[in-house]
C-alpha positions in Angstrom: 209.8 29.3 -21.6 206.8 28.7 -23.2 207.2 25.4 -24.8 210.0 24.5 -21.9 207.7 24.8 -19.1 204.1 23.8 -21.2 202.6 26.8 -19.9 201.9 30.3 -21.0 204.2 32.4 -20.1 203.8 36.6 -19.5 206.1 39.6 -18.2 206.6 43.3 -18.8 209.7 44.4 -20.5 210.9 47.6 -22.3 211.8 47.2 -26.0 214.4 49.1 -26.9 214.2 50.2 -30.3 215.4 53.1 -32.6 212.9 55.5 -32.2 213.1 54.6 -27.8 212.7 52.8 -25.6 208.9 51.2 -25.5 206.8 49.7 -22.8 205.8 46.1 -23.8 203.8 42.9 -22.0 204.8 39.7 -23.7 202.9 37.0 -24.2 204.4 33.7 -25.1 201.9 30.1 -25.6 203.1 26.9 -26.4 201.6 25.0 -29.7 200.2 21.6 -29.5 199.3 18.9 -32.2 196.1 16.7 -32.0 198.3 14.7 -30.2 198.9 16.8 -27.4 202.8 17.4 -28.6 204.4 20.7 -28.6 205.1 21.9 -31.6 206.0 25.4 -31.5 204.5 28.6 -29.8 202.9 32.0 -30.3 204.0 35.0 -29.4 201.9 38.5 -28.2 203.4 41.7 -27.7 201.1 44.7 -26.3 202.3 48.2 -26.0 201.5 49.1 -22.0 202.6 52.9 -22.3 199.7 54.1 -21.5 199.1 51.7 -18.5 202.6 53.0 -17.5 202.0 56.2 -17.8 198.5 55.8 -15.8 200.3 53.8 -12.7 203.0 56.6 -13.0 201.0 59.2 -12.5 198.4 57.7 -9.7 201.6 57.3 -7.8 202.3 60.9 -8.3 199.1 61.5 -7.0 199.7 59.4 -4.0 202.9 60.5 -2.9 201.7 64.4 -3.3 198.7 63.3 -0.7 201.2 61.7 1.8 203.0 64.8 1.4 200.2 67.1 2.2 199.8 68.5 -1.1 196.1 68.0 -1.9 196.0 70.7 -4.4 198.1 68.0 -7.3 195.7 66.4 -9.8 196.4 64.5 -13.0 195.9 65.2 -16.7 193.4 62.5 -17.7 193.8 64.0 -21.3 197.2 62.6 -21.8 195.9 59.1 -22.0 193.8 58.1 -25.4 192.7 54.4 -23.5 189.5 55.6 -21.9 190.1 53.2 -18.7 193.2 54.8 -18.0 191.2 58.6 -18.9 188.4 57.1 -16.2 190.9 56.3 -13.5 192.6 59.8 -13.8 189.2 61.6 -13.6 188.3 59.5 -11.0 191.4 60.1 -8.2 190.5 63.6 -9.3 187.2 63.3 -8.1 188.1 61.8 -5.0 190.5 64.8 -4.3 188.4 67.1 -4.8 185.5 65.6 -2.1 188.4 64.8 -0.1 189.6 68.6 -0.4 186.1 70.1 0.1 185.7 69.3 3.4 189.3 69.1 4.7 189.5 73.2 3.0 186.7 73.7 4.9 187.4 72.3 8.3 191.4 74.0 7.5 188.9 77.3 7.6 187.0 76.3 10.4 190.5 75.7 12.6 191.8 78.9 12.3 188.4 80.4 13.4 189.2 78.1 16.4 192.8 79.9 16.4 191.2 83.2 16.2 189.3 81.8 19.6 186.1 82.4 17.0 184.4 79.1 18.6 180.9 80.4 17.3 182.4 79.6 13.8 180.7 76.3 12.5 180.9 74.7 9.3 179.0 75.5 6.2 175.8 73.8 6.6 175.3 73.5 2.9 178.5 71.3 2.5 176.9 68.3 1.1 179.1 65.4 2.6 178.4 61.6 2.7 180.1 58.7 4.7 182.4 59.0 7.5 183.0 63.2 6.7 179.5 63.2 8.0 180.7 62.2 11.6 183.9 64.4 10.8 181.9 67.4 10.3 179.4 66.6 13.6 182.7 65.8 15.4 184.3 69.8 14.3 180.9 71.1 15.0 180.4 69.7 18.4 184.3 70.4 19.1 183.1 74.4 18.7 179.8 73.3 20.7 181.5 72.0 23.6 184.5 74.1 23.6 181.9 77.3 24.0 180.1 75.8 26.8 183.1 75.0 28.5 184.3 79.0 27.7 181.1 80.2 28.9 181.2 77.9 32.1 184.9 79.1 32.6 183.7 82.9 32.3 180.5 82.4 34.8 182.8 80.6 37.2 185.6 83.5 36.7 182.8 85.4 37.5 181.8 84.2 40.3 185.5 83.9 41.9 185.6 87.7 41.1 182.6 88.3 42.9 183.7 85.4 45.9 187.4 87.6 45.8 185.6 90.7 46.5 183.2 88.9 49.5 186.7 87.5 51.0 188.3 90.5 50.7 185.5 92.7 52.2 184.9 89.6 54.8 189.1 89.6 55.3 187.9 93.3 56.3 185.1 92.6 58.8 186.8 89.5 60.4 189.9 91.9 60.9 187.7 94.5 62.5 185.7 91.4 64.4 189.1 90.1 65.9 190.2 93.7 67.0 186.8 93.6 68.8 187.0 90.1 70.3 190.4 91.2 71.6 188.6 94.0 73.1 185.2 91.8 74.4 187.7 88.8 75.5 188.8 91.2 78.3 185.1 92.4 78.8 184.0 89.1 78.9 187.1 87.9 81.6 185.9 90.5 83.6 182.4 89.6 83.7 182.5 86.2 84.6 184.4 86.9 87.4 181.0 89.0 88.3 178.4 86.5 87.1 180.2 83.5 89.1 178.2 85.7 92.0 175.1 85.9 90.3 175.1 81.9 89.4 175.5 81.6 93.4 172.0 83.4 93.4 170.5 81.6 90.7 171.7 78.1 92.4 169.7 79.1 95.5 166.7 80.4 93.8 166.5 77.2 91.8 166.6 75.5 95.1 163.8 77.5 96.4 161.6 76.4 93.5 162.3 72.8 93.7 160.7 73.0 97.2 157.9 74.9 95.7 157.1 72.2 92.8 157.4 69.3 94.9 154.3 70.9 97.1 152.8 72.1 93.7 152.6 67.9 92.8 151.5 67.5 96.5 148.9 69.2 96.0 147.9 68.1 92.7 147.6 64.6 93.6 145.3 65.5 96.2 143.3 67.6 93.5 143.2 64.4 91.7 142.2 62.0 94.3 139.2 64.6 95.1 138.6 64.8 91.3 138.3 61.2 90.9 135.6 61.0 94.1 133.6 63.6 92.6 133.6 62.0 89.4 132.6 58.2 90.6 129.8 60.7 92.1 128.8 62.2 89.1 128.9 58.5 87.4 126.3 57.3 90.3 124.0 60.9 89.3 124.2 59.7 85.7 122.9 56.0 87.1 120.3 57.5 89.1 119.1 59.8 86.2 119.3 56.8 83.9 116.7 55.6 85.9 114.4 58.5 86.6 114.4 59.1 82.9 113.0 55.1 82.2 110.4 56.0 85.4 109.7 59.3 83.8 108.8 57.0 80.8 106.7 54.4 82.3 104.6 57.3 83.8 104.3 58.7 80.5 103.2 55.7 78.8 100.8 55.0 81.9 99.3 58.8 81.1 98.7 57.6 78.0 97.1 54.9 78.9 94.1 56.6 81.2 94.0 58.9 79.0 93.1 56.8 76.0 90.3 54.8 78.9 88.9 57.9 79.8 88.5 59.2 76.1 86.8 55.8 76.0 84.7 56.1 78.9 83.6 59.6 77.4 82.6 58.1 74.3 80.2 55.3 75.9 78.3 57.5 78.5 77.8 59.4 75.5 76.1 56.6 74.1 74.4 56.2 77.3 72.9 59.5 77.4 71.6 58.9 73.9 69.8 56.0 74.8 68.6 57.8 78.0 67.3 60.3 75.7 65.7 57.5 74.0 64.1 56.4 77.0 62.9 59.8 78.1 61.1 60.2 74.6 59.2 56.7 75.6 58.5 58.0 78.7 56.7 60.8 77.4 55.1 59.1 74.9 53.6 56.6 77.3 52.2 59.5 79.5 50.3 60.6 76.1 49.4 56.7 75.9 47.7 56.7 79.3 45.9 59.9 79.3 44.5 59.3 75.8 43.9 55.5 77.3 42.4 57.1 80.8 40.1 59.6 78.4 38.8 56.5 76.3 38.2 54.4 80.0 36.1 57.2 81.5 34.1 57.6 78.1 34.1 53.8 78.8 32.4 54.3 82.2 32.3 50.9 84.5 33.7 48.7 81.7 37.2 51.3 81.6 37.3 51.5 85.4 39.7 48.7 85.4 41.5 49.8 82.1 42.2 53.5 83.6 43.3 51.4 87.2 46.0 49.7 84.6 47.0 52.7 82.3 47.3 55.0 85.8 49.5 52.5 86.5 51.3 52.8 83.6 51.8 56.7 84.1 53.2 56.2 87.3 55.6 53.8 85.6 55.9 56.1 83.0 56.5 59.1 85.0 59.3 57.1 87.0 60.9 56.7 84.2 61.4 59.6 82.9 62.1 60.6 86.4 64.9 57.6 86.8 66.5 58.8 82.8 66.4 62.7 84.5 68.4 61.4 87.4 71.0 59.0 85.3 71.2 62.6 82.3 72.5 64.1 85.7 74.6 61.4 87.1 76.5 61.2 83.4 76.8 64.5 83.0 78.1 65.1 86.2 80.5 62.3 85.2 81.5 63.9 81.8 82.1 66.8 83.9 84.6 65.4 86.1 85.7 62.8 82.8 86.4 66.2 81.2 88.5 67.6 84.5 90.3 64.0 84.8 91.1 64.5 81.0 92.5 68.2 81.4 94.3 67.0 84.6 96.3 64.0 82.8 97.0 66.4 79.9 98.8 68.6 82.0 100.4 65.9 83.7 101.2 64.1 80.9 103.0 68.1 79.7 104.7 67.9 83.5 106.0 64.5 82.9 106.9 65.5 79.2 109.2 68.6 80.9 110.2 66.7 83.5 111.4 63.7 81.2 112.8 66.8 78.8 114.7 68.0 81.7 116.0 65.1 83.3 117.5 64.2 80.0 119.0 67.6 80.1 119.5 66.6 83.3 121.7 63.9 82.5 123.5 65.4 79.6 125.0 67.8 82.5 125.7 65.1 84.0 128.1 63.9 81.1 129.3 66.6 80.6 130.4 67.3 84.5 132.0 63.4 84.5 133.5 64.0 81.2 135.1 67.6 82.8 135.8 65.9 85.6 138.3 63.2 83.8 139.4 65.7 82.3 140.4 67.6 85.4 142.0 64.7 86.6 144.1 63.5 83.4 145.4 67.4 83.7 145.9 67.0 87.4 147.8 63.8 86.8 149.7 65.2 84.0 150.1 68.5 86.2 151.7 66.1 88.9 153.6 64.1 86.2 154.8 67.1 84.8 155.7 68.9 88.0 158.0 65.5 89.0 159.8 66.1 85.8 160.4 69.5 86.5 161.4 68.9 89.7 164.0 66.3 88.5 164.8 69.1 85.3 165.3 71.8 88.3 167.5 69.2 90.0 169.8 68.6 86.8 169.8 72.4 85.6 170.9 73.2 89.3 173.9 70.7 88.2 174.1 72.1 85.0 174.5 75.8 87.0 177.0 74.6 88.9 178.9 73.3 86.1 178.4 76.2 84.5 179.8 78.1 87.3 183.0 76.1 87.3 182.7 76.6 83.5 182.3 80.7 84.0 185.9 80.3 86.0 187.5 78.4 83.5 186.5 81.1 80.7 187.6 83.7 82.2 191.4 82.3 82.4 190.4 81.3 78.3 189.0 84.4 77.6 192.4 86.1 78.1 194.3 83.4 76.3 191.7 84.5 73.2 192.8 88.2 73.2 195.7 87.1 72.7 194.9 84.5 70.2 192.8 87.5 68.4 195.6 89.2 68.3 197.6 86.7 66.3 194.1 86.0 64.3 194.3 89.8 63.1 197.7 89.5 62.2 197.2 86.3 59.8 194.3 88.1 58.7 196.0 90.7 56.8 198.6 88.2 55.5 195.6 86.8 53.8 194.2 89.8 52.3 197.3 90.4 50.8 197.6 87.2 49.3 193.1 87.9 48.3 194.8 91.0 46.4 197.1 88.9 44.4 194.4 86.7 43.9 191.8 89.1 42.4 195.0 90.5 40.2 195.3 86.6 38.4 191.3 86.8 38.1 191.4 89.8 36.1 194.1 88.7 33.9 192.6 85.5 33.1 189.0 87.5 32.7 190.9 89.3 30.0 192.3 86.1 28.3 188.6 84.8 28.1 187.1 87.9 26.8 189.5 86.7 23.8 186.9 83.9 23.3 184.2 84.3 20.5 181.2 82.2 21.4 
């Protein structure tokens, strides 16, 4: 084939020779001149027992994992080709990671079937890859399945304890019927009474509509005489608005004299110091004309009409002093009254200081008064507002009686349809706790199945 086809030529045979059959891979080449003729061909023959042997038993190995038996492993000691050793030892190796974790889960799963869901697996089993996820995925199985266990028993719980509230409400509704049927007859009988007593009510309201409408008579006149007074009050707060700016004026016109007065004081005092002044003259002059009158008489003829001049002088002198006595007196019968007119326009200026404080006081009464007064009138108007409504409430509540009157009729033919219907009510009632009792007998059982679970 070799030299037929030009090519090189291989395929696996067994040899059969004396000793047995053999494994072999030939190997034939074809054999060219310089030329590039064939001239012949080489042949190579390789003894591929081993490789045989090796494929052989990785099959094994396969077809015992299909089968579920992960426990098989080869014998990498009957091979002397160290590949062939290597691949051996290696399926081996990936057997036995593969059946670390799968042994381990296998234990895991028949906690599970035990219902031991608080089993987990061994944290210490050093995984890599995709076992990673499988062993979260186992974990979280247990993890989840115990919640939901847990849920299942709270909620099992709880239906016991909801079994045991119907069953003792069951009870009470029973006993409530059995008493409707009871009141239903009661109450039959007192409508029949109370349609009476609505006719009493009916005319009472009537009475009382009459009553509010004069109520909101009366408080609209309230409120007209309210808003007089207070249009009053508004023109007392005008006028006092103005007293107080009088009261003010008068004040600062107090002031005023006062401050001229003070003024007037202070220049008859400097007056009287200058009268003073003139007085000591005075005096002085009389010493003048008696020392001059002494030296004209020692003068004899030639003084005569020197002393006729300083007698003169004296009498000037003397009227003076007589003239600065009179004007002392006239100021200080001025100071005096200065002095009075100063006290008097202190205490008026205190009168008008109280009478300013209290008209301001005044006038804050005032505000307040208006301010009560609006507020009397808003309530009066509301009062009246209000006493409209209830007029027009009284009006529908006396329709809403009658109604109710027609309704107390009608109840009384339905309350003795509901004794009857009670009757049926009590009846179904104990149906249902029967069936409650069969219900609390499932509970239990499935209580106990759960109590099974490990979590």
């Amino acid at each position: 084939k070799a030299m037929t086809k030009d090519m090189v030529f291989t395929d696996d045979t067994v040899a059969r020779l004396p000793s047995g059959d053999l494994n072999i891979r030939y190997t034939g080449a074809p054999l060219k001149d310089k030329n590039g003729k064939i001239t012949g061909a080489i042949e190579y023959i390789l003894d591929i027992s081993e490789e045989v042997n090796a494929v052989a038993e990785v099959m094994t190995l396969i077809e015992a994992g299909i089968h579920g038996n992960l426990k098989a492993r080869g014998n990498p000691d009957n091979f002397t080709i160290s590949g062939f050793k290597k691949i051996i030892q290696g399926f081996n190796e990936i057997l036995n990671e593969i059946t670390r974790p799968v042994n381990e889960a296998l234990r895991v799963s028949q906690s599970y079937a035990r219902y031991q869901f608080s089993d987990r697996m061994d944290p210490h089993l050093d995984v890599m890859g995709d076992w990673v996820e499988f062993k979260e995925a186992l974990n979280n199985i247990s993890t989840q399945v115990s919640a939901a266990v847990q849920l299942i028993n709270i909620r099992v719980g709880d239906l016991t304890s909801a079994a045991g509230e119907v069953n003792a409400s069951i009870e009470e509704v029973t006993a409530g019927t059995q008493q409707i049927s009871q009141n239903t007859s009661t109450v039959s009988q007192n409508s029949r009474s109370g349609s009476e007593g609505i006719l009493q009510i009916l005319k009472a309201m009537e009475d009382l509509s009459q009553v509010i409408e004069a109520v909101a008579h009366r408080a609209d006149s309230v409120s007209s005489s309210s808003q007089r007074a207070n249009d009053h009050a508004k023109t007392g707060i005008e006028l006092a608005k103005r007293s107080e700016m009088t009261m003010g004026e008068i004040t600062s016109s107090t002031e005023q004299v006062d401050t001229l007065i003070k003024d007037i004081n202070g220049q008859m005092n400097e007056i009287g110091k200058i009268i003073r002044m003139i007085s000591d003259i005075a005096n002085q002059t009389n010493l003048l004309t008696l020392n001059a009158a002494i030296e004209a008489a020692r003068a004899g003829d030639a003084g005569r009409g020197f002393a006729v001049v300083a007698a003169e002088v004296k009498a000037l002198a003397q009227d003076s002093r007589k003239s600065a006595e009179n004007i002392t007196d006239l100021i200080s019968n001025l100071q005096a009254k200065a002095k009075k007119a100063t006290e008097a326009i202190d205490k008026t200026s205190i009168v008008v200081r109280e009478g300013s404080d209290s008209l301001t006081e005044t006038l804050s009464e005032f505000n307040q008064i208006a301010e009560s007064i609006e507020l009397i009138t808003t309530n009066m108007m509301d009062v009246a507002t209000a006493s409209e409504e209830q007029a027009a409430s009284i009006e529908e509540m006396t329709a809403g009686i009658q109604e109710l009157s027609d309704l107390i009729s009608i109840n009384a033919n339905e309350s003795e349809n509901a004794a009857a219907a009670a009757e049926e009510t009590s009846a179904s009632m104990s149906h249902i706790s029967e069936i409650m009792n069969d219900v609390v007998v499932i509970v239990e059982s499935i209580t106990g199945e759960m109590n099974k679970f490990k979590i």
